[in-house]
N, C-alpha and C positions, 0 to 999 in steps of 0.2 A: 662437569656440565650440569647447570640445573634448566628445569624447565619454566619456559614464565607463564605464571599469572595473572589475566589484566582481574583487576580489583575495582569494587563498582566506583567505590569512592572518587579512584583516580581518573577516571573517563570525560574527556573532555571529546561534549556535545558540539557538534557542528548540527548546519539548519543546509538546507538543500531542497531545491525548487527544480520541479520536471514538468515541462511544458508537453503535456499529452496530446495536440493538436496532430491529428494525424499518424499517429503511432499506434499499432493497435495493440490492443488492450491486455494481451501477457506478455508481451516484451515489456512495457510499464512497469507488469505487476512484480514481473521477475525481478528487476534493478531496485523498484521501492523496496521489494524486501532483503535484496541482499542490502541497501543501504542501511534500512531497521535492525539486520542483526547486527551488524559492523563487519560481514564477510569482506569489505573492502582495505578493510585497518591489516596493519601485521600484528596486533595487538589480539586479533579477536582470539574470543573465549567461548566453546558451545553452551557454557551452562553460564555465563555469564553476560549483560546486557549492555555490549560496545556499541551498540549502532548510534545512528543519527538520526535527527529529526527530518521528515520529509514532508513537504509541502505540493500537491500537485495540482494543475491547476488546468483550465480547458477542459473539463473531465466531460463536458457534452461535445466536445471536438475528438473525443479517440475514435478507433476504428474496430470492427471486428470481422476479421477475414473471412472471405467463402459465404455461406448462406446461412452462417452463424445467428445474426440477426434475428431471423425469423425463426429458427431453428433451436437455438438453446433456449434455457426456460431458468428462472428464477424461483426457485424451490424455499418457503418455510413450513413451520408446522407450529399446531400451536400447542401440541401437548395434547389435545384431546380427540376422542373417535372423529376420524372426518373430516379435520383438522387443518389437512395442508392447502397448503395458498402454493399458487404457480401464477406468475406474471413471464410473459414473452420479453426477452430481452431490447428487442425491440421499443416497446411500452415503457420496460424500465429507462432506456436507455430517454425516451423522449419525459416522462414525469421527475425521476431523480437521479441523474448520469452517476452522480456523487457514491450513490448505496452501489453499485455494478462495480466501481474501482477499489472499493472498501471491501469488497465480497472475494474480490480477486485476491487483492494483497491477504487478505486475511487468513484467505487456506493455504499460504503459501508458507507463511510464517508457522513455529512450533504451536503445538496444540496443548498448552497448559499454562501454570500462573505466567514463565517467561513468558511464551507468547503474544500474554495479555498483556503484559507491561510494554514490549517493542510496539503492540500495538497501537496503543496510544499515542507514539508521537507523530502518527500519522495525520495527515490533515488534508482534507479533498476539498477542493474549490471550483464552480460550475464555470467561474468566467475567469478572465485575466489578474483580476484583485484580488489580494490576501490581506488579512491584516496581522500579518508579520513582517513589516520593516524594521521595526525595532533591534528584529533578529540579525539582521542585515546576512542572509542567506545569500548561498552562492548559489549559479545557474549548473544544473549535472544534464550533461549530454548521453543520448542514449546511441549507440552506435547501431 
């Protein structure tokens, strides 16, 4: 018996489109990233980059349960004494829905170069249009 190895070469990319209208917002986060690693393949590889491309889109249409809303806060910093920025989810949610989906999926996925690379082939869109038809992406339903 040997063990397999998916090899980056051989990964064939699929594109996937998740309509976040009314979903709230880590059942999204959780499914985008298991589709980014490739935990969905039989192929997948922890140290290696099987996932897929995801596209999601409605991202001012998600939800966030409870009093979440008003209640969680959007944290950065800037590096310097004094530094940190805090926006109400809420605020973020009504100026850029887009950064709050990005924010989610992002800590969910590994925290080093892989990470960064799955990262990117995410893609967040505010309304119903993307312009990835080209890709001719399929519809992934979130249970």
């Amino acid at each position: 018996m040997t063990t397999f190895f998916a090899k980056p070469q051989d990964q064939e990319r699929k594109w996937f489109i998740i309509d976040a209208a009314g979903i709230p917002l880590g059942r999204i986060a959780t499914e985008a990233a298991r589709l980014l690693r490739g935990k969905h393949k039989p192929t997948f590889t922890p140290n290696v980059d099987t996932g897929d491309h995801v596209i999601i889109i409605n991202a001012e249409k998600l939800v966030l349960t409870g009093n979440k809303l008003n209640d969680k806060m959007y944290r950065r910093h800037s590096g310097f004494p004094g530094g940190l920025k805090e926006v109400p989810y809420k605020k973020l949610m009504q100026i850029m829905p887009e950064r709050a989906m990005e924010h989610a999926v992002k800590g969910m996925l590994p925290h080093n170069k892989l990470g960064a690379q799955m990262y990117t082939k995410l893609k967040v869109y505010k309304g119903e249009s993307h312009p990835h038809q080209a890709q001719q992406p399929e519809i992934w339903t979130i249970q």
